[in-house]
N, C-alpha and C positions, 0 to 999 in steps of 0.2 A: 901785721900788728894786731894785737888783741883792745879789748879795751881796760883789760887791767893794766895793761903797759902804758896805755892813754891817758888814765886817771891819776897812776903814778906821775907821770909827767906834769900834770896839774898841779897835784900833790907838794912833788918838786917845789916849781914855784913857788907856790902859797908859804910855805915852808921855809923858803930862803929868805922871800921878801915878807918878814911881818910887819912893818912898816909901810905897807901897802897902802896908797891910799885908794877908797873905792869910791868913785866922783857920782855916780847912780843908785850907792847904797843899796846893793843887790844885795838878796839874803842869799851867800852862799848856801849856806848849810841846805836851805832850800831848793836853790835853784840848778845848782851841779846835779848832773844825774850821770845813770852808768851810760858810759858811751855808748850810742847807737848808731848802725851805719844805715845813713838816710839818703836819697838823689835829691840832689839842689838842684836847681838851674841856673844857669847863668844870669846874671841880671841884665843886659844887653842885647844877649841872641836866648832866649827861651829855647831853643833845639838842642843847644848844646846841655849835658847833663853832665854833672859827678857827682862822686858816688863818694860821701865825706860822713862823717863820727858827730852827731849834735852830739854836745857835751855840758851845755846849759840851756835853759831856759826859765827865761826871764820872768814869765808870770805862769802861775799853774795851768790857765787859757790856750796858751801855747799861743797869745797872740802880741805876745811882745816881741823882744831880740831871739836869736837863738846863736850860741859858741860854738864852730864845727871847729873840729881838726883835720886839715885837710893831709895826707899820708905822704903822698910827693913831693907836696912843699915842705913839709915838717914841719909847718907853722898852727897859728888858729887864724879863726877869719867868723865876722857875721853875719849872719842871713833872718831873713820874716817870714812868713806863712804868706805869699799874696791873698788877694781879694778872692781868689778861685781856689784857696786851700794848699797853692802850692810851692814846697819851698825854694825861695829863692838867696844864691849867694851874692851877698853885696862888697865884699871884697874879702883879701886879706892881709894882716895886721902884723903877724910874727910872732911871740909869745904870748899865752894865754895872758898874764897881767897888763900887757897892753893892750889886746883886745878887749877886754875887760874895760879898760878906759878911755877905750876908742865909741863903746856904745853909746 
């Protein structure tokens, strides 16, 4: 999967659902960026690692939420920067507008 395929897929959404409501009033325009494939960790076991698409984040800091898409499952799901810099996946969610209102 590329990440123009990815974005599309967001796109999608946004798209279908304009009546969206955003419960954290996240500035998209802002906060979507071009997908990047990043290692998370697991939030549970710290060893285990994947290897997923951050697709938002929530503050320019990089220390708010962050939107992955994880490839296998086909879904999104969100993850933090831990305290030691590193990202961790906190679960995930199914479509990006859910996740979205899941943060």
């Amino acid at each position: 999967m590329t990440a123009e395929e990815i974005s599309n897929i967001i796109k999608g959404e946004l798209d279908s659902e304009s009546s969206f409501f955003n419960p954290h009033d996240v500035d998209l325009e802002t906060s979507l960026i071009i997908p990047i494939r990043q290692t998370y960790s697991d939030s549970l076991d710290r060893k285990i690692k994947y290897q997923l698409w951050t697709v938002l984040e929530e503050t320019p800091d990089g220390t708010g939420y962050k939107i992955f898409y994880h490839e296998s499952e086909n879904a999104f799901g969100l993850g933090i920067k831990s305290e030691n810099n590193e990202l961790v996946c906190l679960g995930i969610y199914g479509p990006f507008l859910n996740t979205l209102a899941c943060m």
